[in-house]
C-alpha positions as CSV (number, residue, x, y, z in Angstrom):
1,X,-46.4,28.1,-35.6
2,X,-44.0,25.4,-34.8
3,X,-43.6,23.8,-31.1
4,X,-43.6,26.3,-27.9
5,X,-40.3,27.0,-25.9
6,X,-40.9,26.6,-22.4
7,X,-38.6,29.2,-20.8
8,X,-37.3,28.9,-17.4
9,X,-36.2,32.1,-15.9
10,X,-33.5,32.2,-13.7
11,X,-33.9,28.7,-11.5
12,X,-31.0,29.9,-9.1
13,X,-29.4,30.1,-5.6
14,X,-29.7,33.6,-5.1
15,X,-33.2,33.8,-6.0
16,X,-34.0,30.8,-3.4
17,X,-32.0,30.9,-0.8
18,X,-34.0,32.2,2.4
19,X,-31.2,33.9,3.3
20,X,-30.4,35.8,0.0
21,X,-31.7,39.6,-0.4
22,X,-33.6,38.5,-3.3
23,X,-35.1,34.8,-2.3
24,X,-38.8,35.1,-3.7
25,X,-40.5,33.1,-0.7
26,X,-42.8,31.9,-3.6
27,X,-39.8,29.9,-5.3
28,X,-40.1,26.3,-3.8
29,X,-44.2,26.7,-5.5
30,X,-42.7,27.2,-8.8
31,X,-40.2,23.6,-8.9
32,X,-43.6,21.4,-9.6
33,X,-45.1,23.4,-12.2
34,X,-41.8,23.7,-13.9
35,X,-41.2,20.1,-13.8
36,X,-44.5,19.2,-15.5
37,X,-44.1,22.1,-18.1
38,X,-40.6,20.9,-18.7
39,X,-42.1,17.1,-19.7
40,X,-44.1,18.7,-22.3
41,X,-41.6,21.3,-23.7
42,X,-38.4,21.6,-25.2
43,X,-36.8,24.0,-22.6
44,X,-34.5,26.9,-22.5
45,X,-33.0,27.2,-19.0
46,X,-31.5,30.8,-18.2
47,X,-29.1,32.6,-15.5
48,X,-28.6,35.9,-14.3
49,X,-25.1,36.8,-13.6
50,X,-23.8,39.6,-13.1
51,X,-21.3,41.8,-15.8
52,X,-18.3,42.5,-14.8
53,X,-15.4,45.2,-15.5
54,X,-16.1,47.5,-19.0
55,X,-19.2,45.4,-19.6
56,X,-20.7,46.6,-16.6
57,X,-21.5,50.0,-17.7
58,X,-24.7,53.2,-17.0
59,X,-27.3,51.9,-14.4
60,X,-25.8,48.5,-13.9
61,X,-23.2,50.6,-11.6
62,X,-25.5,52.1,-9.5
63,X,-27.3,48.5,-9.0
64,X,-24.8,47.3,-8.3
65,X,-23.9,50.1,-4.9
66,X,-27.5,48.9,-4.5
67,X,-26.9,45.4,-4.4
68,X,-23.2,44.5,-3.2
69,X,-24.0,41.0,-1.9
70,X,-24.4,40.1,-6.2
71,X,-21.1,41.9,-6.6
72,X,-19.6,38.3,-7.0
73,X,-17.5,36.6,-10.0
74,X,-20.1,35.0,-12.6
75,X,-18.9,31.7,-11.3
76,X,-19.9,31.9,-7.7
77,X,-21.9,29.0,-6.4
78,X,-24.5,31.8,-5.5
79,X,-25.4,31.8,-9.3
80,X,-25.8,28.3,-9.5
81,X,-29.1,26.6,-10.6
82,X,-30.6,25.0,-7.7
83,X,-30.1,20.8,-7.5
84,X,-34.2,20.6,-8.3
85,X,-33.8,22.2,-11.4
86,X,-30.2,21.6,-12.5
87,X,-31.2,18.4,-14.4
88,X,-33.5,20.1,-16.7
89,X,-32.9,19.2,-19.9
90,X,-32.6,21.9,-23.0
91,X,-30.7,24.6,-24.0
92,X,-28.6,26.5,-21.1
93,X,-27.8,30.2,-21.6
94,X,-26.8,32.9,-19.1
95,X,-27.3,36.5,-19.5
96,X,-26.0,39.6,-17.3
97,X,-30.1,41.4,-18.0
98,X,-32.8,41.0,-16.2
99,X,-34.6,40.2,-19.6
100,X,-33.5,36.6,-21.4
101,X,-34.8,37.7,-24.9
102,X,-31.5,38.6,-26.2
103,X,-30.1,35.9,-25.1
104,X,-32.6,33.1,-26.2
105,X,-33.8,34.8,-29.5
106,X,-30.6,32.9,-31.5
107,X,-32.1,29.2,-30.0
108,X,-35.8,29.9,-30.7
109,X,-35.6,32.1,-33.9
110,X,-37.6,35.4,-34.4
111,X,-41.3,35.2,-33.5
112,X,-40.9,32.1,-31.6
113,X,-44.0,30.8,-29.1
114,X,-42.9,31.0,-25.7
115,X,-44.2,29.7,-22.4
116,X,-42.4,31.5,-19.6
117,X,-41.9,30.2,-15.9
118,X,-39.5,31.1,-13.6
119,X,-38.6,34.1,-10.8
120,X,-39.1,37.2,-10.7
121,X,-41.8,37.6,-11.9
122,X,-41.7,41.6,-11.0
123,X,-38.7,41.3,-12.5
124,X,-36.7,38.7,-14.5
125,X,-40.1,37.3,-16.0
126,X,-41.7,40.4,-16.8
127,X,-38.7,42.1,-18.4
128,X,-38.3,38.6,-20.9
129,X,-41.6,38.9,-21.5
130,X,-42.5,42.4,-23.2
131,X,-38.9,42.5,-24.8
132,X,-40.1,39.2,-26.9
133,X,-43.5,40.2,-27.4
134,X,-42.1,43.2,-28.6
135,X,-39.8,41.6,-30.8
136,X,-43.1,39.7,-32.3
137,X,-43.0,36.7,-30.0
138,X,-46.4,35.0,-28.6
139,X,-46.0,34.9,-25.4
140,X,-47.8,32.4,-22.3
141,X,-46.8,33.6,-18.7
142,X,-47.9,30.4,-16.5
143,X,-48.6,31.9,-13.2
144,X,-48.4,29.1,-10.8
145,X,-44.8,28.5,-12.0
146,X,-43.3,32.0,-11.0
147,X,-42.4,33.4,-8.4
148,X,-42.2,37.2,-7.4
149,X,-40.3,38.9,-4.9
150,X,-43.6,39.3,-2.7
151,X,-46.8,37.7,-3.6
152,X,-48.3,41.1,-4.3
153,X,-45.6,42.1,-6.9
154,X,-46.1,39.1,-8.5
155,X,-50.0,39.5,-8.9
156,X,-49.1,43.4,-10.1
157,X,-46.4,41.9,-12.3
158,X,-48.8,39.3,-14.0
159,X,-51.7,42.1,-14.0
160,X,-49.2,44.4,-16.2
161,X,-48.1,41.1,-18.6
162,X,-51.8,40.5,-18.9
163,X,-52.6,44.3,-20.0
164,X,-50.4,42.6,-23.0
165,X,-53.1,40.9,-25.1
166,X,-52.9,39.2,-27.2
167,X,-48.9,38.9,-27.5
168,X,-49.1,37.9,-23.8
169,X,-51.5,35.9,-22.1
170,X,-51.3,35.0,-18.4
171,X,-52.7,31.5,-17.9
């Protein structure tokens, strides 16, 4: 197996701003741990953003009557990396899922190893996650660089990943 991707998940505004519905208040733990994983990786840096007119389409609607603070052009600054991790170097892609395997799998090539870090990891993380192990990807979650919406989801989220093995282990 050649080199592991490190894959940062989502490193944005909207997931760490304290006053954005979705800050995780673990996100400032995760800059560190990304920074050393990043010296020791070639990196993959993704964004959520959200779709917008026909490509919006089934349960994105209804997330989006959920969630009308996201209901935002794909360029708002609310989308934007963060300063501490906009100078990551690597490959930058941005998706409108919460899982990045679609949208990394042309970069790393089928049945790439991957180290994922990043936020949510109830959400954003998890969903990357079993979509590449599915796809026949080897998969390391490094829990002290993600960040879940609550500290418990994030301990149920890596519990779940873990249940996973040996496509995904939880280090």
């Amino acid at each position: 197996m050649s080199e592991p991707w490190l894959v940062v998940i989502d490193p944005q505004r909207v997931f760490a701003a304290s006053d954005s519905p979705w800050a995780s208040p673990m996100f400032d733990a995760t800059v560190a741990p990304i920074h050393d994983l990043a010296a020791r990786h070639r990196t993959i840096v993704t964004r959520w953003v959200p779709a917008v007119g026909d490509a919006r389409v089934g349960s994105w609607r209804a997330y989006f009557e959920t969630w009308p603070f996201a209901d935002r052009p794909t360029d708002d600054p609310l989308f934007d990396l963060v300063p501490e991790m906009a100078d990551l170097d690597g490959e930058h892609v941005a998706a409108t899922t919460f899982g990045k395997w679609a949208a990394i799998e042309p970069i790393t090539g089928p049945a790439p190893e991957l180290v994922l870090a990043g936020v949510a990891t109830d959400c954003c993380v998890i969903s990357t996650a079993l979509a590449a192990a599915d796809a026949g990807a080897t998969v390391t979650v490094v829990a002290e660089a993600c960040g879940g919406s609550t500290p418990e989801n994030h301990a149920k989220a890596l519990e779940v990943m873990a249940l996973y093995a040996p496509q995904i282990t939880v280090v």
